[in-house]
C-alpha positions as CSV (number, residue, x, y, z in Angstrom):
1,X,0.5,-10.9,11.0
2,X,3.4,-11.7,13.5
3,X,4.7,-7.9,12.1
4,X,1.6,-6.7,13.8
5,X,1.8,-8.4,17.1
6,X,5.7,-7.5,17.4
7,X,4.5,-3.7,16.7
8,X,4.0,-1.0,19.4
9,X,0.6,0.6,18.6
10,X,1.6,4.0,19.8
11,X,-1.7,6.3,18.5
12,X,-4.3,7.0,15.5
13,X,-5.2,10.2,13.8
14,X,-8.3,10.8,12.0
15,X,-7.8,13.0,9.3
16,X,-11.1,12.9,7.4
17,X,-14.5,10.8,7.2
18,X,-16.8,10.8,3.9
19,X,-20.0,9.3,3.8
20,X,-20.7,8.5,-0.1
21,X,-24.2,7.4,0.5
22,X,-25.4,5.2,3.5
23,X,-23.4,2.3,2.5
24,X,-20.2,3.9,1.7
25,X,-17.5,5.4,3.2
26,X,-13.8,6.0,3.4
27,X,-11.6,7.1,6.3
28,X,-8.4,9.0,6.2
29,X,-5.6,8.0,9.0
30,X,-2.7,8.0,10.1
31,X,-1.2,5.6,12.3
32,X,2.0,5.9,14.2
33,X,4.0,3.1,15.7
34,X,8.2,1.7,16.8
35,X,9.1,-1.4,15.2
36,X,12.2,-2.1,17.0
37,X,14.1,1.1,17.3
38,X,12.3,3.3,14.6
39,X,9.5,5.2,15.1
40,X,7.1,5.7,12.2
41,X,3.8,6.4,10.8
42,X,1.6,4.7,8.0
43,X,-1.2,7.5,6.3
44,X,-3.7,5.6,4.4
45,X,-7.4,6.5,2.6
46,X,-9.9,3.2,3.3
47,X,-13.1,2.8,2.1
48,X,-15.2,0.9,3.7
49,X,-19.5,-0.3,2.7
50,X,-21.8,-0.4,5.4
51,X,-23.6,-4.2,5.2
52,X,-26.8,-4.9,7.9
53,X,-25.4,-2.6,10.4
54,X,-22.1,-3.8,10.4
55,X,-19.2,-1.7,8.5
56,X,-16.1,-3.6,6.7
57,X,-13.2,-3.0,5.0
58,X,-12.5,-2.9,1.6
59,X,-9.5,-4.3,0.6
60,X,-8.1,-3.2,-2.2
61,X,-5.4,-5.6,-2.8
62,X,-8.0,-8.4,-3.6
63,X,-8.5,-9.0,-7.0
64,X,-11.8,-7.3,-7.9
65,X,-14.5,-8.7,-10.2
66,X,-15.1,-7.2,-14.0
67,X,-17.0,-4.3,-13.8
68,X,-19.8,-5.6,-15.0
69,X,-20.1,-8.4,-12.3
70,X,-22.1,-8.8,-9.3
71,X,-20.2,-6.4,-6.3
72,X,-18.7,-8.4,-4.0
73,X,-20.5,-6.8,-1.3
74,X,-23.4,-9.1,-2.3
75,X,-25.7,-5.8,-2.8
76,X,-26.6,-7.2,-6.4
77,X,-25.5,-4.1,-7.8
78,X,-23.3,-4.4,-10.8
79,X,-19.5,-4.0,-9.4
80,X,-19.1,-1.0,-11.7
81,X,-22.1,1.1,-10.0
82,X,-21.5,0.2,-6.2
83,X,-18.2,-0.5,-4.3
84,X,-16.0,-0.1,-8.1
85,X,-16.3,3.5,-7.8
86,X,-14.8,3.6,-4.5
87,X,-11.9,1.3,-5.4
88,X,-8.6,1.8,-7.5
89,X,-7.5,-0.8,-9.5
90,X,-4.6,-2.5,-8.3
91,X,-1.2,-2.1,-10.1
């Protein structure tokens, strides 16, 4: 977090948006920032569900339930056949 604050924000870059039904999606960026001297850019692919209205991130670094478990999304869809497709596992 304090990385964050001490960052200079300096633009985003939208490479691509795909819907994978109305409660998925995942977003393709590129953001560019100086941290100190150094100027530099972080690409990423997020997904991100779509839960009354609101949209959240995914992360994928959490530790994500058996596959045959209730998504953590709280959709009551088995893990395996709602936000588990859109995720990698974790190595």
């Amino acid at each position: 977090m304090q990385w964050s604050r001490e960052t200079e924000w300096l633009g985003l870059n939208v490479i691509a948006h795909r819907n994978f039904g109305k409660q998925h999606a995942q977003v393709e960026f590129e953001a560019y920032f100086r941290d100190g001297q150094h100027r530099s850019a972080h690409h990423e692919l997020s997904g991100f569900i779509n839960i009354g209205g609101q949209w959240y991130f995914i992360d994928p670094t959490v530790p994500h339930p058996a596959m045959k478990q209730p998504c953590i999304c709280g959709s009551g869809k088995k893990f395996k056949a709602c936000c588990g497709k859109y995720l990698k596992p974790v190595a």
